[in-house]
Backbone as ProteinMPNN parsed JSONL, in Angstrom:
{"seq_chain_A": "XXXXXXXXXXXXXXXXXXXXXXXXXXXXXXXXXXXXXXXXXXXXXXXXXXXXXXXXXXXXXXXXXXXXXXXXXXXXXXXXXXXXXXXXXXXXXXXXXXXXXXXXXXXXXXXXXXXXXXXXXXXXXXXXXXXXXXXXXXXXXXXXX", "coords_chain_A": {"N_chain_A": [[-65.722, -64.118, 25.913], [-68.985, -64.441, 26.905], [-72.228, -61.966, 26.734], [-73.339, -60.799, 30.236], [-76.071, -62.199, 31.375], [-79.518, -61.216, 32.117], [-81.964, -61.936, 32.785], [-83.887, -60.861, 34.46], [-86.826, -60.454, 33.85], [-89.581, -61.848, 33.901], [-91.625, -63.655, 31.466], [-95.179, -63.131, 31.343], [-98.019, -65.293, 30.995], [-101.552, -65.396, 30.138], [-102.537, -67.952, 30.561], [-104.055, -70.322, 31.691], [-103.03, -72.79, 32.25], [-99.634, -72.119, 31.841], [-99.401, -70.863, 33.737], [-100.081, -72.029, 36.207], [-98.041, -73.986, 35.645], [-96.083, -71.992, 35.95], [-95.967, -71.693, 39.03], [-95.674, -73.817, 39.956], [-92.966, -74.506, 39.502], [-91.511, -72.045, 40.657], [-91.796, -72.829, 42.476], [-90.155, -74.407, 43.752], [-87.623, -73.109, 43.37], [-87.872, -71.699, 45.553], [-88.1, -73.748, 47.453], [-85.817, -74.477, 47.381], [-84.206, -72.144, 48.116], [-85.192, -72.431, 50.754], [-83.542, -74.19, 51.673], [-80.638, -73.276, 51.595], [-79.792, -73.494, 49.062], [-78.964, -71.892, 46.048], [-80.687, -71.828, 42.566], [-81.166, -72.012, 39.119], [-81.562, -71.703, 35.886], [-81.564, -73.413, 32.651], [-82.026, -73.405, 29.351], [-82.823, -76.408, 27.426], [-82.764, -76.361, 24.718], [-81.293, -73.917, 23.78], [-79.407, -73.319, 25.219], [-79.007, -71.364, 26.707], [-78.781, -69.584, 30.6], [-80.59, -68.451, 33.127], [-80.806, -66.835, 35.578], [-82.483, -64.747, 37.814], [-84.3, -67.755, 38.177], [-86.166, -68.734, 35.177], [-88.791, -69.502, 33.134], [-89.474, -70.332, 30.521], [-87.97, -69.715, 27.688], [-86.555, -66.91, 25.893], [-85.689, -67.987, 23.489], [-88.117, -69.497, 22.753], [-88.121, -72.054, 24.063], [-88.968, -74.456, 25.768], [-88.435, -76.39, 27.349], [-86.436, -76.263, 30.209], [-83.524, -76.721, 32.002], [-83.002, -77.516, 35.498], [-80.302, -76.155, 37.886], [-77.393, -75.728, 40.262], [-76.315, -73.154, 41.536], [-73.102, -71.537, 42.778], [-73.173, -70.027, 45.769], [-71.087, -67.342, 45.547], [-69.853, -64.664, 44.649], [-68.912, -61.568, 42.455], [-69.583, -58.811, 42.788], [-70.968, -56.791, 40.956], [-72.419, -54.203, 40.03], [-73.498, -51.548, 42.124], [-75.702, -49.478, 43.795], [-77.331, -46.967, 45.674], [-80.494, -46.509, 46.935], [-82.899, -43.751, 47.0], [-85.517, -43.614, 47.232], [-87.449, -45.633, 47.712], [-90.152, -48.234, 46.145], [-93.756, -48.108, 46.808], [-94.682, -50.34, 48.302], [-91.793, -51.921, 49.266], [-91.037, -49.79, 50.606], [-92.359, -49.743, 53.054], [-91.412, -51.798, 53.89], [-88.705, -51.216, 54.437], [-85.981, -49.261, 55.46], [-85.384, -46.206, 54.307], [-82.644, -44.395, 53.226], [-81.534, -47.46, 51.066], [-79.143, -50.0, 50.188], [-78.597, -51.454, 46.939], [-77.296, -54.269, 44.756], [-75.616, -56.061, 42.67], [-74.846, -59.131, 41.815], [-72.652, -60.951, 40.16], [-72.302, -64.35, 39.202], [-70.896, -67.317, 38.55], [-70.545, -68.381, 34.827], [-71.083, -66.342, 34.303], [-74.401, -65.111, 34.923], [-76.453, -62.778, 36.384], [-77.759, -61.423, 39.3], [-79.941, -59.237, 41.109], [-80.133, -57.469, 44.247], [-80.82, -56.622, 47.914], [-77.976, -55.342, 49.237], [-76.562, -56.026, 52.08], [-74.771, -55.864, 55.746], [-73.011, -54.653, 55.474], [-69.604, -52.815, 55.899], [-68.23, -51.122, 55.238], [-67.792, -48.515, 52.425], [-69.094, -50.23, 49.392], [-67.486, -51.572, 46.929], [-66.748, -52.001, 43.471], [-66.28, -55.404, 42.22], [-65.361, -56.856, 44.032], [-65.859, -59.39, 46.649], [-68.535, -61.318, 47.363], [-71.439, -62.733, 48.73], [-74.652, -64.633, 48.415], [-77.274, -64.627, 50.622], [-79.867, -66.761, 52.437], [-82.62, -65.387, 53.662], [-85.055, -65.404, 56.511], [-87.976, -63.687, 56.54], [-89.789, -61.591, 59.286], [-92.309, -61.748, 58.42], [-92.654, -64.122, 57.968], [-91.959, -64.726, 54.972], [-89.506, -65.442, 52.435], [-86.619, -64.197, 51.859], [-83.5, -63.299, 50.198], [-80.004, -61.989, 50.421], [-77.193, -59.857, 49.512], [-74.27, -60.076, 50.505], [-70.821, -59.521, 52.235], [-68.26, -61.666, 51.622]], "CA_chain_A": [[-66.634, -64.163, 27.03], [-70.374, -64.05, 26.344], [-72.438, -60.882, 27.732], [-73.96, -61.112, 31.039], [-77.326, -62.4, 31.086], [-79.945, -60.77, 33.714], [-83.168, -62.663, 33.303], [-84.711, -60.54, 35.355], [-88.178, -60.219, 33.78], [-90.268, -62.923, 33.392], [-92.769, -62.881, 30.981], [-96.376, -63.612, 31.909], [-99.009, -65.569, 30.393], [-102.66, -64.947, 31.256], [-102.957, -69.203, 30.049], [-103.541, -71.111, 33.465], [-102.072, -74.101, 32.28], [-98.605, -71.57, 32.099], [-99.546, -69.838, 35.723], [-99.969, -73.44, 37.069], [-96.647, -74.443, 35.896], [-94.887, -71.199, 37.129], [-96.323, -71.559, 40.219], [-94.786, -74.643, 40.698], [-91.168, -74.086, 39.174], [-91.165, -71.157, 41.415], [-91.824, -73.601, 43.815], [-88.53, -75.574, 43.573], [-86.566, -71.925, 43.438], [-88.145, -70.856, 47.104], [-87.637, -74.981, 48.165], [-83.895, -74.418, 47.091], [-83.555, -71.105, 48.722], [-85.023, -73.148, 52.525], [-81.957, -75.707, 51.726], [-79.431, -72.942, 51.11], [-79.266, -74.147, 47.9], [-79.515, -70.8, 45.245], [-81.092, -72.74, 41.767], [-81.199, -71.116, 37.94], [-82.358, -72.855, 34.982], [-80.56, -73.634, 31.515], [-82.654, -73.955, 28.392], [-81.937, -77.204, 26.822], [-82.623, -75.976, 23.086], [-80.135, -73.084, 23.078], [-77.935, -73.239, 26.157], [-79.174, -69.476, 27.964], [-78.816, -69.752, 31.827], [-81.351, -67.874, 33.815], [-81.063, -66.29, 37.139], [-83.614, -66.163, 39.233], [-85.093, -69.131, 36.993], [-87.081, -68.469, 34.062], [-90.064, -71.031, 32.54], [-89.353, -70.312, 29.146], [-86.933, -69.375, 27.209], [-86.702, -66.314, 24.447], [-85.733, -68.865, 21.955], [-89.445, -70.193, 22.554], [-87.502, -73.182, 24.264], [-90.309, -74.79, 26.934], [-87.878, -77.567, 28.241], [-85.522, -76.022, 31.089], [-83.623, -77.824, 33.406], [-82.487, -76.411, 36.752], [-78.953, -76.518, 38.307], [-77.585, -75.011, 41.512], [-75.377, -71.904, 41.483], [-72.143, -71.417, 43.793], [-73.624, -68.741, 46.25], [-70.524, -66.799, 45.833], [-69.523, -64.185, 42.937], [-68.572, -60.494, 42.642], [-70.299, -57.337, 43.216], [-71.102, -56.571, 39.422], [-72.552, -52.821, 40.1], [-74.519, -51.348, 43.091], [-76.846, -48.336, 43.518], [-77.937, -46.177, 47.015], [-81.661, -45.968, 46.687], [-83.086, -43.113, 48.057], [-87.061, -43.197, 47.437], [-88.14, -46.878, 47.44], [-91.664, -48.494, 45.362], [-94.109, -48.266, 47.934], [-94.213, -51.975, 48.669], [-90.466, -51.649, 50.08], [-90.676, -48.91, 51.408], [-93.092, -50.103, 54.416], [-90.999, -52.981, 55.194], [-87.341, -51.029, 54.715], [-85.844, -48.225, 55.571], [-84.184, -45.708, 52.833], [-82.016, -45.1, 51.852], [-80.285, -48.698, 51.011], [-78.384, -50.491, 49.172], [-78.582, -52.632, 45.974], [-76.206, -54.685, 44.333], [-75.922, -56.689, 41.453], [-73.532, -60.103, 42.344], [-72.636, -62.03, 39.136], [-71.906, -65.548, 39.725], [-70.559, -67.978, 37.611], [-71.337, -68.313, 33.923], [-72.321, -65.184, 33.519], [-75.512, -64.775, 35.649], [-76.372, -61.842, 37.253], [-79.231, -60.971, 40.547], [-80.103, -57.668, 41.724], [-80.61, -58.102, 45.956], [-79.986, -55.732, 48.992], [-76.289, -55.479, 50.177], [-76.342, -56.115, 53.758], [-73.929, -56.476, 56.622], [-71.493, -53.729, 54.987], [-68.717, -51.905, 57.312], [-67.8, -49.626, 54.572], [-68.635, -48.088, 50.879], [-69.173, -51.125, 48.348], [-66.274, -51.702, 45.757], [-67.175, -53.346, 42.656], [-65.438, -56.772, 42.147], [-65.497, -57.7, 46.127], [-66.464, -61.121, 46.686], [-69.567, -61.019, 47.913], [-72.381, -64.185, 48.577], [-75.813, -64.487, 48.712], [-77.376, -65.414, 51.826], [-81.254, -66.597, 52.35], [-83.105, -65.052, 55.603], [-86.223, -65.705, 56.967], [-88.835, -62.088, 57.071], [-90.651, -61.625, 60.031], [-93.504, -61.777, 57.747], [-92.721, -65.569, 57.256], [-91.445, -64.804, 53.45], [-88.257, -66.113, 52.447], [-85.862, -63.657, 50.684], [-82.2, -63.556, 50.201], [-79.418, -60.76, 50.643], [-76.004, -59.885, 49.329], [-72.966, -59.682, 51.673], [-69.734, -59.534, 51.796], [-68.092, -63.11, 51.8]], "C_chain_A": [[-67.963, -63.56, 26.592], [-71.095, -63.265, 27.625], [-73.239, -61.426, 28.696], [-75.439, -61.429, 31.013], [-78.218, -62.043, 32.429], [-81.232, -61.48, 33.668], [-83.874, -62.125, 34.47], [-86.234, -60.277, 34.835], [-88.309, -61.157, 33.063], [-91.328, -62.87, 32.695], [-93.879, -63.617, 31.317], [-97.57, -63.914, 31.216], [-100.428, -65.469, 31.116], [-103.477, -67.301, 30.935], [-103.049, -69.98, 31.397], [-102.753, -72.068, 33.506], [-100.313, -73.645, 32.94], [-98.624, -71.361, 33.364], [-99.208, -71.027, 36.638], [-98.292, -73.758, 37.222], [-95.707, -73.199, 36.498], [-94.974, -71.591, 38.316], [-95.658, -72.955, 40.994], [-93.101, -75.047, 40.636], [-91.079, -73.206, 40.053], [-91.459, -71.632, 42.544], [-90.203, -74.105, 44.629], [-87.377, -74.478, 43.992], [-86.837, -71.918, 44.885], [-87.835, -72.429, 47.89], [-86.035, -74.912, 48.281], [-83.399, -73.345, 48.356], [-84.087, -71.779, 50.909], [-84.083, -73.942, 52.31], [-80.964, -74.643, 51.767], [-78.9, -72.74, 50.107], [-79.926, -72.382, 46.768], [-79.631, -71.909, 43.312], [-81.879, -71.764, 40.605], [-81.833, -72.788, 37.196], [-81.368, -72.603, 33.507], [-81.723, -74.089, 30.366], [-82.029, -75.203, 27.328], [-82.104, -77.335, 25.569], [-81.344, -74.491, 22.959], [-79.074, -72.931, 24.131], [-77.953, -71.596, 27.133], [-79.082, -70.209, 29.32], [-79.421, -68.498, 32.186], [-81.074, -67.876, 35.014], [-81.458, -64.967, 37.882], [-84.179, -67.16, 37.414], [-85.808, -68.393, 36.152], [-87.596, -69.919, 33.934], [-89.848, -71.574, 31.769], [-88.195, -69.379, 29.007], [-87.001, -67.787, 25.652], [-86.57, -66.669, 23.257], [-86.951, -69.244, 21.715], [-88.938, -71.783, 23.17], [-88.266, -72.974, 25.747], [-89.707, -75.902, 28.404], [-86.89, -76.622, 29.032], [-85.054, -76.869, 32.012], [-82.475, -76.54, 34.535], [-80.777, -77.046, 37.352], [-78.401, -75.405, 39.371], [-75.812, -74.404, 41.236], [-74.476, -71.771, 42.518], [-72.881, -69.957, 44.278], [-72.51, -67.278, 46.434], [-69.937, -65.744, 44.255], [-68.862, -62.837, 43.725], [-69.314, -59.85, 42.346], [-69.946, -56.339, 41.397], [-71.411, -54.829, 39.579], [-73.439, -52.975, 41.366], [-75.008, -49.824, 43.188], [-77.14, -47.876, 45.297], [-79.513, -46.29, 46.783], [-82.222, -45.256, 47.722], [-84.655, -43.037, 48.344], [-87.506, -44.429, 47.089], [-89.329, -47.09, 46.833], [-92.153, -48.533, 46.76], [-93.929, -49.53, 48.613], [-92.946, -52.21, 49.736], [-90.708, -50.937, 51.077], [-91.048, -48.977, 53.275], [-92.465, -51.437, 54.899], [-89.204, -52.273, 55.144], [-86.925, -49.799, 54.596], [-84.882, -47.467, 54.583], [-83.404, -45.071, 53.405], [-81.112, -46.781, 52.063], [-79.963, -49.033, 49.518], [-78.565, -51.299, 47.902], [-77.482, -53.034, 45.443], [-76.698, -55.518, 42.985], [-74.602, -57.936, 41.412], [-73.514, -60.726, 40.564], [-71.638, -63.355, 39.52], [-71.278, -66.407, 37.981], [-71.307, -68.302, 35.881], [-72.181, -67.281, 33.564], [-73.365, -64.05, 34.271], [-75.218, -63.666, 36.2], [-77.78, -61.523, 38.275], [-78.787, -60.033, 41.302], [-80.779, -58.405, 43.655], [-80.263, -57.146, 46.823], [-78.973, -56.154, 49.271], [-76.825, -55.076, 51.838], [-74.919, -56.043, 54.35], [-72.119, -55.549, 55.872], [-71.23, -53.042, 55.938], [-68.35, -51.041, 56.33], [-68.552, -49.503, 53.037], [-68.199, -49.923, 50.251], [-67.646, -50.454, 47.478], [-66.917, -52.748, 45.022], [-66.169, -54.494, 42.14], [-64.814, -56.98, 43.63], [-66.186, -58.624, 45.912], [-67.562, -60.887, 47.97], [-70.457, -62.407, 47.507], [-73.641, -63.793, 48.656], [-76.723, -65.493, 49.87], [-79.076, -65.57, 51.546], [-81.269, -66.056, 53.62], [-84.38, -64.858, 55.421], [-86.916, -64.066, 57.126], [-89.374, -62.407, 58.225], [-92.195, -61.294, 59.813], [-94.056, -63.033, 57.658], [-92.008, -65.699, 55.958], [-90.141, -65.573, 53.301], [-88.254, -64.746, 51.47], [-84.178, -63.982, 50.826], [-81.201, -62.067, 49.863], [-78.345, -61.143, 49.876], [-75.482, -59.563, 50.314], [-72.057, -60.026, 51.509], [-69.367, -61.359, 51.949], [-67.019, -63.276, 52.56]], "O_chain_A": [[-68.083, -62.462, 26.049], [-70.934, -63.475, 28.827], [-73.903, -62.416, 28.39], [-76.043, -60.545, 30.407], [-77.877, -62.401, 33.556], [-81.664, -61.65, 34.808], [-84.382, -62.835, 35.338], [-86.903, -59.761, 35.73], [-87.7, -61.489, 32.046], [-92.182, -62.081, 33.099], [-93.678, -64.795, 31.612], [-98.238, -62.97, 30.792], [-100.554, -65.454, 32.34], [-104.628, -67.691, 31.131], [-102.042, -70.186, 32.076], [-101.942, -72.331, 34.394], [-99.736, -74.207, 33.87], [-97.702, -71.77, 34.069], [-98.364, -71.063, 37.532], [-97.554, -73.794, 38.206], [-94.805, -73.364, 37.32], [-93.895, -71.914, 38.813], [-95.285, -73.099, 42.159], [-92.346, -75.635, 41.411], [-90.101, -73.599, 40.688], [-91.41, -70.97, 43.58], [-89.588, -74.055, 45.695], [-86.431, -74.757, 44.728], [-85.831, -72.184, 45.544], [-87.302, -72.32, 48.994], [-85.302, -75.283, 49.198], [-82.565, -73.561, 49.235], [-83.452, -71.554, 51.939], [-83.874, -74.563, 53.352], [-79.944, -75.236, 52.119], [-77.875, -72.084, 49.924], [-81.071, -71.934, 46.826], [-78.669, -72.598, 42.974], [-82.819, -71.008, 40.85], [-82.2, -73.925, 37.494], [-80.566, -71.674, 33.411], [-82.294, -75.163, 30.559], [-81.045, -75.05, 26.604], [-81.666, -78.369, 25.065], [-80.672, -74.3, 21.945], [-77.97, -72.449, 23.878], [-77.163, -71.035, 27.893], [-79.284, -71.423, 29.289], [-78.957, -67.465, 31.702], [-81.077, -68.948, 35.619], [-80.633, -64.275, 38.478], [-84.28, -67.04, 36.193], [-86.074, -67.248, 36.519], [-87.169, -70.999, 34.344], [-89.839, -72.802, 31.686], [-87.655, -68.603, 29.795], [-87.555, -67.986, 24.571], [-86.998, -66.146, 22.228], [-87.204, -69.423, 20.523], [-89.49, -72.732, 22.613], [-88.281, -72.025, 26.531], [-90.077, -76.137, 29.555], [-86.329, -75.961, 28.159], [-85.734, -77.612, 32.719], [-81.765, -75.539, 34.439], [-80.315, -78.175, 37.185], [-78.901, -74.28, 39.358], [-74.73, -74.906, 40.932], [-75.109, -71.907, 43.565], [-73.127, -69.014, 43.525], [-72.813, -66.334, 47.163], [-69.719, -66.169, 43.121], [-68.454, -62.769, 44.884], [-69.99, -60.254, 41.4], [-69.054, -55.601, 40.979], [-70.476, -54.135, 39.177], [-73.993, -54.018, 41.713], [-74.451, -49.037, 42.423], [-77.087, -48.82, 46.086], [-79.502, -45.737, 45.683], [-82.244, -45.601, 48.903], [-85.103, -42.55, 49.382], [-88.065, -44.428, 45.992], [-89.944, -46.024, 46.835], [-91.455, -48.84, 47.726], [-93.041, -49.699, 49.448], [-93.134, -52.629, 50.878], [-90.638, -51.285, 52.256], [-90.45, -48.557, 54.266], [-92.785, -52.059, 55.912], [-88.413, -52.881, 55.865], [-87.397, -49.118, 53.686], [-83.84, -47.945, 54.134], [-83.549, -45.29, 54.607], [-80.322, -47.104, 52.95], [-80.264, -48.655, 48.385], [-78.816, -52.389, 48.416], [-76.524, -52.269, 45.551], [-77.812, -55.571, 42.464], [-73.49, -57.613, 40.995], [-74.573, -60.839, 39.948], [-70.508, -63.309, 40.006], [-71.31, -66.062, 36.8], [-72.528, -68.435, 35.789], [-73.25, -67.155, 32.969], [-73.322, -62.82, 34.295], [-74.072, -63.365, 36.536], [-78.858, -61.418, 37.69], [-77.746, -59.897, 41.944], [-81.492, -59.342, 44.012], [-79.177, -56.652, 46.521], [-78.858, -57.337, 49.588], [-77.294, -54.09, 52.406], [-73.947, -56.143, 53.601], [-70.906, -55.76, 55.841], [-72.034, -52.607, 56.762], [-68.103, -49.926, 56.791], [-69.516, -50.138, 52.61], [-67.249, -50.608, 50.629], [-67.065, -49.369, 47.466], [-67.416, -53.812, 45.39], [-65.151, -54.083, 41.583], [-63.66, -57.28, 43.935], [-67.068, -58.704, 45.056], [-67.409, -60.438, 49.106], [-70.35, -63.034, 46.454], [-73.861, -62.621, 48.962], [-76.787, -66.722, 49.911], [-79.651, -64.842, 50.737], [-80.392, -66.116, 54.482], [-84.879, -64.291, 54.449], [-86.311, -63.277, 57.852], [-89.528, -63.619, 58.374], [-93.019, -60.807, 60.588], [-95.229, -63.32, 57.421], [-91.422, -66.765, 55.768], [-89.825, -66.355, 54.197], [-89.125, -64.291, 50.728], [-83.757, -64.882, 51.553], [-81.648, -61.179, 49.137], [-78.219, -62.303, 49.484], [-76.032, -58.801, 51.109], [-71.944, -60.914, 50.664], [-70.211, -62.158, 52.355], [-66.65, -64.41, 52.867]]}, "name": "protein", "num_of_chains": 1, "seq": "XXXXXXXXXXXXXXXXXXXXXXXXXXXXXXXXXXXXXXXXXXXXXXXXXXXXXXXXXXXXXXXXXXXXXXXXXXXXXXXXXXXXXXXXXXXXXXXXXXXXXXXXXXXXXXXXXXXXXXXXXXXXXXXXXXXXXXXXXXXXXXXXX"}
């Protein structure tokens, strides 16, 4: 079994051509997440799977193609946080929760745990839900399943 992959930092070009195209791959991710639909990416020079999506690849591999993730996994690790980045902090109240779900193939996404009745256990089946902010935003939660 090959190690978990977190793709959580994307790296950032200051090239517009690049910005352009994130801007619209990260289009397709936030179109997916109004369907329901949660949507990673697979480099088709070395075979990595990304989730949340990536552009590019660390191989230097430019071609990705996207493919849609079962919204359901297990509760990989989770965390209390008690002093949020500011940003958070003004739209949520601390301390909460984080989690870390890994889904099939590997993947893993960091997200608030919601909608818990008791302490987290790791390897609980747990999904990821989208929900609407009262900002307008779109984000998406963990919860139990």
């Amino acid at each position: 079994m090959s190690e978990p992959q977190l793709g959580l930092v994307q790296e950032l070009s200051t090239d517009v051509k690049h910005r352009q195209r994130m801007t619209a791959e990260f289009r397709k991710f936030i179109n997916g997440l109004k369907e329901g639909k949660f949507l990673a990416t697979e480099c088709k020079s070395c075979g990595k799977k990304f989730m949340p999506p990536r552009f590019t690849c660390p191989c230097g591999g430019k071609d990705l193609k996207w493919f849609e993730v079962n919204p359901e996994g297990t509760l990989y690790t989770w965390s209390i946080v008690h002093f949020a980045p500011e940003g958070i902090a003004k739209k949520t109240n601390v301390p909460y929760a984080v989690g870390v779900i890994e889904f099939e193939d590997n993947l893993l996404l960091t997200g608030h745990l919601k909608g818990l009745t008791s302490k987290p256990k790791v390897g609980m089946k747990v999904k990821i839900e989208p929900q609407e902010l009262d900002s307008g935003d779109l984000a998406y939660f963990i919860k139990p399943a």
